[in-house]
C-alpha positions as CSV (number, residue, x, y, z in Angstrom):
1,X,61.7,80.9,165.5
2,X,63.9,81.7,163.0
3,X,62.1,84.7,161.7
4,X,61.8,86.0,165.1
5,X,65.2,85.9,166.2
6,X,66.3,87.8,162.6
7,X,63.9,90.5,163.5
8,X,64.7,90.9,166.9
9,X,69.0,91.4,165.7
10,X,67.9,93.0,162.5
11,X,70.3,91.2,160.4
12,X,72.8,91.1,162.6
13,X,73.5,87.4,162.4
14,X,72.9,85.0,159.8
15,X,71.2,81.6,160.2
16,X,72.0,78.6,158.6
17,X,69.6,75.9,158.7
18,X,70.5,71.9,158.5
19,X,69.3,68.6,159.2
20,X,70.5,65.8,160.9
21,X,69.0,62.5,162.5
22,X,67.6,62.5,165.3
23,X,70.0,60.6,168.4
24,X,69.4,57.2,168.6
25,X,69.5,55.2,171.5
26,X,71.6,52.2,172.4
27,X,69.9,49.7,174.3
28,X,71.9,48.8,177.2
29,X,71.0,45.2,177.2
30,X,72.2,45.1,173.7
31,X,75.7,46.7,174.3
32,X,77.2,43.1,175.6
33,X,75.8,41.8,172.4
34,X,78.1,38.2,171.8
35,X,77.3,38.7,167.7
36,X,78.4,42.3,167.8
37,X,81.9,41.4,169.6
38,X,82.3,38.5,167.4
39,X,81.6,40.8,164.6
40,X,83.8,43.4,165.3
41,X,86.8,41.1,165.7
42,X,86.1,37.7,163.8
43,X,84.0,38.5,161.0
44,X,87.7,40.4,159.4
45,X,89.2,36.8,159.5
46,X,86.0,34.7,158.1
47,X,85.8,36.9,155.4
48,X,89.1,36.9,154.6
49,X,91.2,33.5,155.2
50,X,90.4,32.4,151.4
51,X,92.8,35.0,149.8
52,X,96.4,33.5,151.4
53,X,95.2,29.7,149.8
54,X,94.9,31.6,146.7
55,X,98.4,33.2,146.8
56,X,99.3,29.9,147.8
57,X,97.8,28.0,144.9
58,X,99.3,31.0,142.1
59,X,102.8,30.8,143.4
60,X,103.1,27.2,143.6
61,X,102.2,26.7,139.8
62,X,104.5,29.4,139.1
63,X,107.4,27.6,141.5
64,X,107.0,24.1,140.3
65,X,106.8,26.0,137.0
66,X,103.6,23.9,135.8
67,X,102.2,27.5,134.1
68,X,105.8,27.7,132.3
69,X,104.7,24.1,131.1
70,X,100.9,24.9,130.5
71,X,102.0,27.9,128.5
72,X,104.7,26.3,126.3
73,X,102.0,23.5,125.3
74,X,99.3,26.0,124.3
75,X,97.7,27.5,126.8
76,X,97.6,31.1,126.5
77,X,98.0,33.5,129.6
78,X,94.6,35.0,129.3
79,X,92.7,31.4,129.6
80,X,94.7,30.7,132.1
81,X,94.0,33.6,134.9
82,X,90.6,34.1,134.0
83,X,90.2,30.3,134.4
84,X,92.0,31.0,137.8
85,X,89.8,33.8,138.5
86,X,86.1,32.1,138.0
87,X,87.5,29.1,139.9
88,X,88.6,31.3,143.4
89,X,86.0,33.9,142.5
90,X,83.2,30.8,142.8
91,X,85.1,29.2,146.2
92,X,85.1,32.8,147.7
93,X,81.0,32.6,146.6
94,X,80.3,29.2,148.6
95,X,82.6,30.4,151.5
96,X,80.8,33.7,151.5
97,X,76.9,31.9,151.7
98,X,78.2,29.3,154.0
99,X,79.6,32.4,156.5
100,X,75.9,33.7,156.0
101,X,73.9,30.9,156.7
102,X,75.3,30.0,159.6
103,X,75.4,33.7,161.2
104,X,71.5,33.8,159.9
105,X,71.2,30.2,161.7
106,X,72.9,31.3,164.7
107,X,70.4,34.5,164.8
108,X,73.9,36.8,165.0
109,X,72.1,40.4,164.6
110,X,74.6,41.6,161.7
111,X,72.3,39.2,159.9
112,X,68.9,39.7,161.9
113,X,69.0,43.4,161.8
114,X,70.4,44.0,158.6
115,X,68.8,44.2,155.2
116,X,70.1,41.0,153.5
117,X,70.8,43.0,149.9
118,X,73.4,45.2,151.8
119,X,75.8,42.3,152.9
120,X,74.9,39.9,150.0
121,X,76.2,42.6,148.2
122,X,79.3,43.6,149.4
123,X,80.2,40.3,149.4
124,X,79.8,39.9,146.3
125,X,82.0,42.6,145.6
126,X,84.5,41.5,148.4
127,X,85.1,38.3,146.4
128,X,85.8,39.8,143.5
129,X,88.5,42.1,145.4
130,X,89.7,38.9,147.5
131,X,90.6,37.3,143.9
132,X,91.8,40.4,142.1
133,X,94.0,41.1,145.3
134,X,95.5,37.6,145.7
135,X,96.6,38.0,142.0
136,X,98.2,40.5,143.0
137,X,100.4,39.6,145.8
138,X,101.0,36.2,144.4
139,X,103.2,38.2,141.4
140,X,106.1,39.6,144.4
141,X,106.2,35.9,145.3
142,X,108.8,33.2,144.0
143,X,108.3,30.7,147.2
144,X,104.8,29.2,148.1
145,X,105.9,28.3,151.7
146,X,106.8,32.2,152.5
147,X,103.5,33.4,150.2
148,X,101.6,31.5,152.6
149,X,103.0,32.2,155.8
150,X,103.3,36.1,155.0
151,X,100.4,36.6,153.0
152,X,98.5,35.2,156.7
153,X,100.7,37.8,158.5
154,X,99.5,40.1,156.1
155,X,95.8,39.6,156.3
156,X,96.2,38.9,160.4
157,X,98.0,42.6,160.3
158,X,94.9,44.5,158.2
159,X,92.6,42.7,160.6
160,X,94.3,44.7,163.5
161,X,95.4,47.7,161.8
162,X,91.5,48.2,160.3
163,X,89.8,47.7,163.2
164,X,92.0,50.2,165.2
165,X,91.5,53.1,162.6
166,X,89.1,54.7,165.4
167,X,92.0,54.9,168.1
168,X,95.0,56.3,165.3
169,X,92.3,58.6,163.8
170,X,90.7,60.6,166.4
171,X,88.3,62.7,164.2
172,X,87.8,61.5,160.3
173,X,89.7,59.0,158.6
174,X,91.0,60.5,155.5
175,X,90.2,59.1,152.2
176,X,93.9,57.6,151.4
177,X,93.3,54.9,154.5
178,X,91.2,53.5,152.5
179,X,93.3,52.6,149.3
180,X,94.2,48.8,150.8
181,X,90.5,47.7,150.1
182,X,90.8,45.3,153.2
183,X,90.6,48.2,155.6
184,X,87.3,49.9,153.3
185,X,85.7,46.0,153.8
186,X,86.5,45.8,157.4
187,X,85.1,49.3,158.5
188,X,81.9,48.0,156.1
189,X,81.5,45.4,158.5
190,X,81.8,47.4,161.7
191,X,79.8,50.6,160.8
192,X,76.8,47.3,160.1
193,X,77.8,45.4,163.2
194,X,77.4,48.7,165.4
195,X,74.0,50.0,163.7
196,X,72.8,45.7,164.6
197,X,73.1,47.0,167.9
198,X,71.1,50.1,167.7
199,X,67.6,50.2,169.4
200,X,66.0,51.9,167.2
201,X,66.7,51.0,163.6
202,X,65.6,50.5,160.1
203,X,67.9,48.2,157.7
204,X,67.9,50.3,155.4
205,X,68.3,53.7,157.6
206,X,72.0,52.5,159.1
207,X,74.4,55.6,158.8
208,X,73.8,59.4,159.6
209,X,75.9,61.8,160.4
210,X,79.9,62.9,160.4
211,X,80.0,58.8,158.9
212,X,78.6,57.8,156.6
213,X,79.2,54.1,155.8
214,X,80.7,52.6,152.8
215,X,77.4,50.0,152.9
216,X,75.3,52.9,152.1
217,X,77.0,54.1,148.8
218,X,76.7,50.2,148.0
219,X,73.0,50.3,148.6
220,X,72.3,53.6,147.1
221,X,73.6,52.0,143.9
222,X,71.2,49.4,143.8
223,X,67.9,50.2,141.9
224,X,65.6,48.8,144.8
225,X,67.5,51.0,147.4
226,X,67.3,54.3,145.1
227,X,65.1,57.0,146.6
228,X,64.3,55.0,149.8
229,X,67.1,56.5,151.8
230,X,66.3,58.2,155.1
231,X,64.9,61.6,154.3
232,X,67.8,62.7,157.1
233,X,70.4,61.9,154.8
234,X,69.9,63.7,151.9
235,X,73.5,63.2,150.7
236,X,72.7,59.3,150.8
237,X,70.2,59.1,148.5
238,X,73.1,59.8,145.2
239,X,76.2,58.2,145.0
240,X,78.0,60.9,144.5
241,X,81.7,60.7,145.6
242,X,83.0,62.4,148.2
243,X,80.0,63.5,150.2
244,X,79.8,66.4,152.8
245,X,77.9,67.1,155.8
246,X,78.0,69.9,158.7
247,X,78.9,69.9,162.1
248,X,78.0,72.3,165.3
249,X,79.9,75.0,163.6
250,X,78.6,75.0,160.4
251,X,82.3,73.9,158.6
252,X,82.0,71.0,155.7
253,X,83.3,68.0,157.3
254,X,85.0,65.3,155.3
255,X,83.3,61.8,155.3
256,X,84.5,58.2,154.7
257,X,84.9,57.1,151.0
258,X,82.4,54.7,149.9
259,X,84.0,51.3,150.0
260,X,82.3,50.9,146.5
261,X,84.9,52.9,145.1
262,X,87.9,51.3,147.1
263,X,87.1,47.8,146.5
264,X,87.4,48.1,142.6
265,X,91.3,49.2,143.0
266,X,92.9,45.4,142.8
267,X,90.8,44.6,139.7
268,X,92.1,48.3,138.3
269,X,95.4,46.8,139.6
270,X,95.4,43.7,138.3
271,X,93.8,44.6,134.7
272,X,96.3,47.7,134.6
273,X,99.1,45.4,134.9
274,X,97.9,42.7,132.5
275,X,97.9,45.7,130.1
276,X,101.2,46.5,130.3
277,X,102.6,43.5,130.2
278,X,100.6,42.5,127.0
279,X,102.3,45.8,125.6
280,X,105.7,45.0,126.5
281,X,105.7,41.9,125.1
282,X,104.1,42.7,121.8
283,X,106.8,46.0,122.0
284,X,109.8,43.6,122.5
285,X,108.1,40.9,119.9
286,X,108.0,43.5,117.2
287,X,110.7,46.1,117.7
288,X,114.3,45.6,115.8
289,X,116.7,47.0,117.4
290,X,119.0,49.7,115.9
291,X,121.8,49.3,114.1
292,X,123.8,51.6,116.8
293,X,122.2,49.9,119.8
294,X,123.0,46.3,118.6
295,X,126.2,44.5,120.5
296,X,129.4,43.6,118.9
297,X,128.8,40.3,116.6
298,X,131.6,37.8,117.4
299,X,133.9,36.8,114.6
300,X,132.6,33.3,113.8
301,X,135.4,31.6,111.3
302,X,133.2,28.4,111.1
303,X,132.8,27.8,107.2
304,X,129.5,25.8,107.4
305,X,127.8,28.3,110.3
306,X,129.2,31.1,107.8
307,X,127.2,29.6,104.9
308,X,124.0,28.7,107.3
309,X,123.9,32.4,107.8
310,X,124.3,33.7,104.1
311,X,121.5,31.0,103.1
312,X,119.3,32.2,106.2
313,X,120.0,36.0,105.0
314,X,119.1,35.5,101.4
315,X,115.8,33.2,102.3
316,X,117.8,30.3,100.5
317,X,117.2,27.9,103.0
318,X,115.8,24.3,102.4
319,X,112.0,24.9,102.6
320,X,111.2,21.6,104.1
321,X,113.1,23.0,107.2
322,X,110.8,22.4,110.2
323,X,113.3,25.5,112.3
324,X,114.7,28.3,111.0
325,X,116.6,30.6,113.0
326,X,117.0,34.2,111.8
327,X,119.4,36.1,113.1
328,X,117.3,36.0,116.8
329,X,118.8,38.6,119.1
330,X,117.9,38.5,123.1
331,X,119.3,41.7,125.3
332,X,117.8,41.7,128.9
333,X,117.3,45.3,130.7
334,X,120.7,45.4,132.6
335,X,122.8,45.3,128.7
336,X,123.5,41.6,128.9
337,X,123.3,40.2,125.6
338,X,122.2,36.3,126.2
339,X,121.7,35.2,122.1
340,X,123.8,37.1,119.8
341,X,122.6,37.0,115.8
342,X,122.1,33.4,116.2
343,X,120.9,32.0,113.1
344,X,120.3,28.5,111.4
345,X,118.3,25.6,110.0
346,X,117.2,22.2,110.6
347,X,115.4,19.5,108.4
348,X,112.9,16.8,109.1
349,X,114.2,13.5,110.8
350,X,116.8,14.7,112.3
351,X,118.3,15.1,115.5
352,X,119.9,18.1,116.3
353,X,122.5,18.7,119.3
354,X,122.5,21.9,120.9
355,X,125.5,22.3,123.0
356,X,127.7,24.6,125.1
357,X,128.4,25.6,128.5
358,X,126.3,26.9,131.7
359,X,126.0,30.8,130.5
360,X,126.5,30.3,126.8
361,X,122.5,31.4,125.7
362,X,121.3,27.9,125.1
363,X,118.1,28.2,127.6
364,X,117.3,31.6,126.1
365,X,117.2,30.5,123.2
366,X,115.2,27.3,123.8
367,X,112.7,29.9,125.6
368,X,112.4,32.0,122.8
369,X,111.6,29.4,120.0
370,X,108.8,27.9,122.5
371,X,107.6,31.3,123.3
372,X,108.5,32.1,126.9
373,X,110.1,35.4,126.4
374,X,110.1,37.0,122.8
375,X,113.5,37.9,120.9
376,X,114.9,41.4,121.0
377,X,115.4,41.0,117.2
378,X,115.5,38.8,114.9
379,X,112.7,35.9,114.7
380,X,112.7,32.3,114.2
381,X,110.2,30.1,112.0
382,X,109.2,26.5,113.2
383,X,107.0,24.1,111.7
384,X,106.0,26.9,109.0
385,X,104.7,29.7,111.6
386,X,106.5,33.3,112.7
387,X,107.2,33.2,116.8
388,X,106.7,36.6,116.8
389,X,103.6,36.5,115.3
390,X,101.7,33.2,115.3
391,X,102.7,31.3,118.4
392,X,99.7,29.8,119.3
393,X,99.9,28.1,116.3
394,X,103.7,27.3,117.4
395,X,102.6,25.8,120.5
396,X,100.3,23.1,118.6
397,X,103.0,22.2,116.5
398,X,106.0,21.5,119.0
399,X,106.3,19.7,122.6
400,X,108.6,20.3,125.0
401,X,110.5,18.3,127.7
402,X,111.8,20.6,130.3
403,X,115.2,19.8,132.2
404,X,113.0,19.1,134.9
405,X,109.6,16.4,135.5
406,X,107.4,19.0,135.8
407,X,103.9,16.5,136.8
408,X,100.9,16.7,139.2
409,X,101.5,14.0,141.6
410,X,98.1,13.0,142.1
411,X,97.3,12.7,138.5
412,X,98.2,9.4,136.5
413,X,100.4,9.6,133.0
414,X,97.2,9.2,131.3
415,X,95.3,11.8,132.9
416,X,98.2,13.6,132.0
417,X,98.2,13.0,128.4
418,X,94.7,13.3,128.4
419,X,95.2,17.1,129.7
420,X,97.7,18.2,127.2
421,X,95.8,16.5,124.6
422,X,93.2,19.0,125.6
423,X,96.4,21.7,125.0
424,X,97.4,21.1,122.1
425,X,93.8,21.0,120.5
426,X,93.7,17.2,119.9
427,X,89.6,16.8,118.7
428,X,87.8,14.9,121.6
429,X,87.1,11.8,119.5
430,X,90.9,11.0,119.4
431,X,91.9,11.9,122.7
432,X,92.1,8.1,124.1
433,X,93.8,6.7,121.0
434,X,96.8,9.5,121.0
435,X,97.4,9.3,124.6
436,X,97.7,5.3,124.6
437,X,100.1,6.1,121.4
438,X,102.1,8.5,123.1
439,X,102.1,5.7,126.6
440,X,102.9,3.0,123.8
441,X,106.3,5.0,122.7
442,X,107.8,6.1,125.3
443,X,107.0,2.4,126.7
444,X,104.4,3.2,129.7
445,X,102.1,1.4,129.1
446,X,101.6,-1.1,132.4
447,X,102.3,2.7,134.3
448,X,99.5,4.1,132.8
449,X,97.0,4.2,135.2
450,X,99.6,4.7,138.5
451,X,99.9,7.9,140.5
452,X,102.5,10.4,138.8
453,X,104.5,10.6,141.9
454,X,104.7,6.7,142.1
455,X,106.5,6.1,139.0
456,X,110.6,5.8,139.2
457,X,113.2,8.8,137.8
458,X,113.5,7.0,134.5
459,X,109.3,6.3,134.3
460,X,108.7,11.1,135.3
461,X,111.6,10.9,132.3
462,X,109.6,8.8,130.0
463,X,106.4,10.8,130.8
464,X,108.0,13.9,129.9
465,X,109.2,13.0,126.7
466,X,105.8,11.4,125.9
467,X,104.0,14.5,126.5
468,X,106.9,16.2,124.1
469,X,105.5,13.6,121.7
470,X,101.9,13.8,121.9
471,X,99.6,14.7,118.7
472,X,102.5,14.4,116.2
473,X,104.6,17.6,117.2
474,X,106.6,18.7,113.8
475,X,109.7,19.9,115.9
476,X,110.0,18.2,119.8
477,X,112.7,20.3,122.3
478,X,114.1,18.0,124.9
479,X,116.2,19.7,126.9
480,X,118.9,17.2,128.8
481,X,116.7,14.3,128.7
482,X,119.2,11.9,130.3
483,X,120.8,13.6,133.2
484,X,121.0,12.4,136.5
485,X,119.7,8.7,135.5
486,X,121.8,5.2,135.4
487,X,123.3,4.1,132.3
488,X,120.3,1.6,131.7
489,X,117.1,3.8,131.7
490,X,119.6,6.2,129.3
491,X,120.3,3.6,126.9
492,X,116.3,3.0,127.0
493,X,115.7,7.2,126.5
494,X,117.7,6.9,123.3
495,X,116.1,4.3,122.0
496,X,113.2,6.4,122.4
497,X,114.7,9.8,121.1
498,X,116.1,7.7,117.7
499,X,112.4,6.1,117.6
500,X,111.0,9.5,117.4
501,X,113.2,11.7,115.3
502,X,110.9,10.1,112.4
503,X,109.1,12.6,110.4
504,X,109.9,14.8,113.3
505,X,112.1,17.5,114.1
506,X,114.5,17.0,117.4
507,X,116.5,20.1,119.3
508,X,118.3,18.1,122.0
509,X,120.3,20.4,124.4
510,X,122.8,18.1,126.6
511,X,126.4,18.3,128.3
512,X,127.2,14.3,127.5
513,X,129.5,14.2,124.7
514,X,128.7,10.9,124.5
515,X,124.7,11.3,124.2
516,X,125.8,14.1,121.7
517,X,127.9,11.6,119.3
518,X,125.4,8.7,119.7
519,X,121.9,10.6,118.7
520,X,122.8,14.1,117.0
521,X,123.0,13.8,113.1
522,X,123.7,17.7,113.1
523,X,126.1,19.1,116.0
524,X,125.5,23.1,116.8
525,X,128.0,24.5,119.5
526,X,127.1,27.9,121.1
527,X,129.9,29.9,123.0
528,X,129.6,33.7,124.1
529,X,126.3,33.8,123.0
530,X,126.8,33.0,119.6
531,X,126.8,29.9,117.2
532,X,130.4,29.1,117.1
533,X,130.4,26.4,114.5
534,X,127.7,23.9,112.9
535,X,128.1,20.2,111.3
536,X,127.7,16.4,112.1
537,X,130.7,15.1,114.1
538,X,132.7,14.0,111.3
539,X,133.2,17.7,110.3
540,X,133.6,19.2,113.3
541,X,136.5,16.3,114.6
542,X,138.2,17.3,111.8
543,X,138.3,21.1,112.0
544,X,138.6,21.4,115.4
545,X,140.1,18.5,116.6
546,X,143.2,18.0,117.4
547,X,143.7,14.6,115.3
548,X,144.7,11.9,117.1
549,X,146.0,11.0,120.8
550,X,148.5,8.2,121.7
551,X,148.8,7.1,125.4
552,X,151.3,5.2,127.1
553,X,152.2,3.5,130.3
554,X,155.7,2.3,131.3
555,X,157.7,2.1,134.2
556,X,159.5,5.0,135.9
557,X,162.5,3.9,134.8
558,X,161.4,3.1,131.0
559,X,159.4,6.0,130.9
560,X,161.9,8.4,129.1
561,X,163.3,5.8,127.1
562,X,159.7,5.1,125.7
563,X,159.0,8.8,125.3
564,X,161.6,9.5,122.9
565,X,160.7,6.4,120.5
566,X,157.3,7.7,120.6
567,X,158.7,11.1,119.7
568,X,160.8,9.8,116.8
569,X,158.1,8.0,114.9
570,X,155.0,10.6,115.5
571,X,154.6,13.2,112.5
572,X,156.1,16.5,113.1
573,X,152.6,17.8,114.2
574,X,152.8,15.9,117.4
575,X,152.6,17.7,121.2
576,X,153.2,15.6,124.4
577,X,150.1,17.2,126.3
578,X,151.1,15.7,129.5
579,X,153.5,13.6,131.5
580,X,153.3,11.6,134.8
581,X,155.6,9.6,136.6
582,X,153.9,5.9,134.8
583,X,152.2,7.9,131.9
584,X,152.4,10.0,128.7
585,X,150.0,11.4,126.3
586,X,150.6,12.7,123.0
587,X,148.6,14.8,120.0
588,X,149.4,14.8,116.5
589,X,147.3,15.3,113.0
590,X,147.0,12.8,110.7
591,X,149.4,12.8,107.4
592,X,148.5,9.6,104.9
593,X,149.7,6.5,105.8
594,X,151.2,7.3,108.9
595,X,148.8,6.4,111.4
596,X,149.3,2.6,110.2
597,X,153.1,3.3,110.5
598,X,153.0,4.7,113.9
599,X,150.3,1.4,115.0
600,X,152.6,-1.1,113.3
601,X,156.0,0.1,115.4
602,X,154.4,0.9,118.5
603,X,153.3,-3.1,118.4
604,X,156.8,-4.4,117.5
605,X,158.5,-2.5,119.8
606,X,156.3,-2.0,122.9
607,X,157.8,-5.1,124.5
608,X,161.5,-4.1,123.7
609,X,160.9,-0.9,125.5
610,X,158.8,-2.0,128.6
611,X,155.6,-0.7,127.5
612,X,153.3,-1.7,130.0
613,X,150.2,-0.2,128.0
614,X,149.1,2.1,125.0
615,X,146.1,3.3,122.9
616,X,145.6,5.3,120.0
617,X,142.4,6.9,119.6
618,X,140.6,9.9,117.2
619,X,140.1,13.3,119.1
620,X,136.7,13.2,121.0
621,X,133.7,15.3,120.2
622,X,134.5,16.4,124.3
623,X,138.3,17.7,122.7
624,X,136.1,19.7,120.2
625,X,134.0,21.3,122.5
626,X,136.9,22.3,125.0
627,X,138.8,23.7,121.9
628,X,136.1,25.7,120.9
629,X,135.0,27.1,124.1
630,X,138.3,28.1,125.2
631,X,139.0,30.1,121.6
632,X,135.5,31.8,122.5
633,X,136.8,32.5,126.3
634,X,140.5,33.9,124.7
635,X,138.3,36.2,122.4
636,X,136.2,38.0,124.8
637,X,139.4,40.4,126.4
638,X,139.7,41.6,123.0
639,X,136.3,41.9,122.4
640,X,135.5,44.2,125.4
641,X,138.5,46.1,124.6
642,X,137.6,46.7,121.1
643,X,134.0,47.7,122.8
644,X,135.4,50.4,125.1
């Protein structure tokens, strides 16, 4: 025919031969098919519920911060997704078999009809997409409750979106539609739902034509499928991306991407992101900032932090030191400088108070000694081993108690000592013996086998600090150990705290003044950022105290009369600090043997002068901590001026 008709013309047209299947018929009977509507519209949601439980689960470890907790007692981020990922990745499995055993059961024809390599296949691949994806979304989540509710809005929304790709693309869908891999799977599923309700068919002879289906890529990369696709299809038989085929008029026409390709871009995602943040943290773990770049260093007067720094500087520092803070640095993106050239050291058996107020760099700095976020500069050494360079070996040497009980509810205290024995590397043989240790001293023992969310305030407090204390940690962080609980259970947590500052290492954070006094042996005050001074409380009420107060309470009428005795036998450093219609209060430093001169005429007199009450007491560590944070407030005008 062909030769004839270029005979008859003479050349005058050219013919351009092609192939293409042959029609196939649609059985009418079949075109009310129950399993093909249910396919086209429910299969979307069986296949994909799991993902927003997964979401679910990331985000509410990462609110309840129990992976801030994992991570700080030794588990390292890589054990703990990939553990994540093989445990959805096999749940997504059972759901996916279950989903087709019962369609097989029920005789559906997407099943019946359909070669069973082609959808044990792409769910295979599916499940690894569901997992990669949910890691995904879970990161632009900080609430479980809204990850949940709009992670199911989101999958509800693909579902309807995907399956109307037909109606907002009249011809071809272009390639970029299929970037959200959930649209790639759902067209997957309808292009094999609509060939199940073909007439004539062949599993393994499903697409032809202008579309091509993503299942077809998937089966021509199987080494059973290759070289058994239709002889129709030539461009089905290589899985070659992007395939072409021709129309009526002889023009290439696009065809849709093979989902094959589409479904890989969350794990690309995923392992693309991993990457980079690896790289930023080993960047901001390694890098020292320059010289030009670094912030203004406050003027610290403090003799002993002055000497802690020159020791640290010149590696002159007490070897036996369990932490060792070198000048650590932390900047965050937006400029602010949280930790400014903090450096200094702490020994053995000791508990050291780490104090200041809300903003002053404290929690940064707890984060970056336990490895949360690494140090702009600078670096710290605890129990013998670099943070920014051996913290896994930090993590088995420290134990942390978070501000907050941060337990499983289900799980008794010592299922959970038994889990972060498992953490810190505790051999298996000795696994019973330290978790009964660790119950035994922080006294929860008859509570051992109770439900965590069972057990009182003071009992979650108690657990926390006895996980801090499992396997012997060489330096233990409790971070406000006591707040929010009676005066009982915190006299009980003290105990405790001076119980296990033996042979161990103890960085207490707290804003009692009074916890402060009773357990710290060393006293650290941070202000601005920076280490403002450094000594036991002896030291520090005498350089930054104001010396002594004397109070006194007298009737209106007495009042002024009583005021200026008081006046006349104080030492000329004396300041009346306030006055009240009943009451007086006065400052004054210490000169000799005048404190016992100013007791012994305040009692003779008190009575002559209608002194209905008075005390006179040291200055309090609280006195030294106002005084110091107020010269650190004073200095920061001058400081941003001298900046500008």
């Amino acid at each position: 025919m062909s030769g004839y008709v270029a005979s008859k013309y003479q050349g005058k047209y050219t013919i351009t031969p092609g192939i293409q299947a042959m029609p196939h018929v649609i059985n009418p009977a079949q075109q009310g098919d129950v399993s093909a509507m249910i396919g086209r519209f429910l299969f979307p949601f069986a296949v994909s519920f799991l993902m927003p439980l997964f979401v679910h689960a990331l985000v509410k470890e990462k609110e309840d911060r129990i992976m801030m907790m994992m991570h700080m007692s030794g588990l390292s981020s890589k054990v703990y997704y990939l553990s994540h990922y093989l445990h959805f990745l096999l749940q997504q499995w059972v759901a996916s078999v279950v989903f087709i055993v019962v369609g097989a059961a029920l005789q559906m024809t997407f099943f019946t009809r359909t070669n069973p390599l082609v959808y044990l296949l792409l769910m295979l691949l599916w499940s690894h997409v569901q997992v990669c994806f949910a890691f995904l979304l879970a990161s632009l989540f900080s609430s479980s409750r809204r990850a949940l509710i709009l992670t199911y809005l989101f999958v509800t929304l693909s579902v309807i979106v995907g399956s109307m790709s037909s109606v907002i693309f009249q011809n071809t869908v272009p390639y970029a539609w299929y970037i959200h891999p959930s649209f790639a799977m759902y067209h997957a599923l309808h292009l094999i739902t609509a060939h199940a309700s073909l007439h004539h068919h062949d599993p393994a002879h499903f697409v032809s034509g202008q579309c091509q289906a993503p299942v077809a890529a998937l089966m021509s990369t199987h080494p059973h499928w290759q070289g058994k696709a239709p002889r129709s299809l030539p461009n089905a038989q290589a899985p070659s991306l992007p395939t072409k085929d021709r129309g009526q008029t002889g023009k290439e026409a696009s065809t849709s991407l093979p989902a094959a390709l589409w479904l890989t871009i969350p794990s690309i995602a995923a392992l693309l992101g991993l990457c980079q943040a690896q790289a930023t943290r080993k960047h901001c773990a390694h890098s020292q900032m320059a010289f030009l770049t670094m912030p203004m260093l406050p003027q610290i007067t403090d003799t002993n932090a002055l000497n802690e720094r020159k020791n640290i500087m010149a590696d002159a520092y007490d070897p036996q030191c369990n932490v060792v803070v070198k000048m650590i640095e932390k900047t965050f993106a937006a400029g602010n400088t949280a930790v400014n050239d903090v450096a200094f050291s702490v020994q053995p058996n000791i508990v050291f108070g780490l104090l200041g107020p809300n903003g002053a760099g404290k929690s940064t700095l707890l984060h970056m000694l336990t490895g949360l976020i690494a140090p702009t500069s600078g670096t710290a050494i605890i129990a013998g081993h670099d943070i920014t360079k051996e913290m896994d070996r930090v993590h088995c040497s420290i134990g942390v108690c978070p501000q907050h009980d941060i337990h499983w509810g289900d799980l008794t205290p010592m299922e959970h000592m038994l889990f972060y024995a498992r953490l810190r590397g505790i051999p298996k043989e000795h696994e019973q013996a330290e978790a009964r240790r660790a119950l035994s001293e922080v006294q929860l023992q008859r509570q051992s086998d109770q439900p965590a969310h069972s057990l009182s305030g003071g009992e979650k407090r108690r657990l926390s600090i006895g996980i801090a204390l499992l396997g012997n940690s060489k330096v233990v962080f409790l971070d406000e150990p006591t707040t929010g609980l009676d005066p009982q259970v915190r006299r009980v947590i003290w105990r405790i705290i001076l119980n296990a500052k033996r042979h161990r290492t103890v960085i207490l954070t707290t804003h009692s003044m009074e916890e402060a006094d009773t357990l710290c042996s060393q006293i650290g005050i941070m202000a601005s950022g920076a280490l403002r001074c450094i000594g036991n409380q002896v030291y520090l009420k005498k350089e930054y105290g104001s010396g002594y107060r004397l109070s006194l309470a007298a009737a209106p009428q007495k009042l002024e009369v009583a005021c200026r005795f008081v006046e006349s036998i104080l030492p000329p450093s004396w300041r009346r600090i306030d006055r009240f219609a009943t009451t007086a209060l006065y400052e004054f430093r210490s000169e000799g043997s005048r404190i016992s001169e100013v007791f012994l005429s305040m009692q003779k007199n008190k009575d002559a002068l209608g002194i209905d009450d008075w005390g006179l007491s040291q200055t309090s560590l609280e006195d030294v901590f106002m005084n110091i944070v107020s010269n650190a407030v004073d200095e920061e005008p001058a400081r941003a001026h001298e900046t500008a």
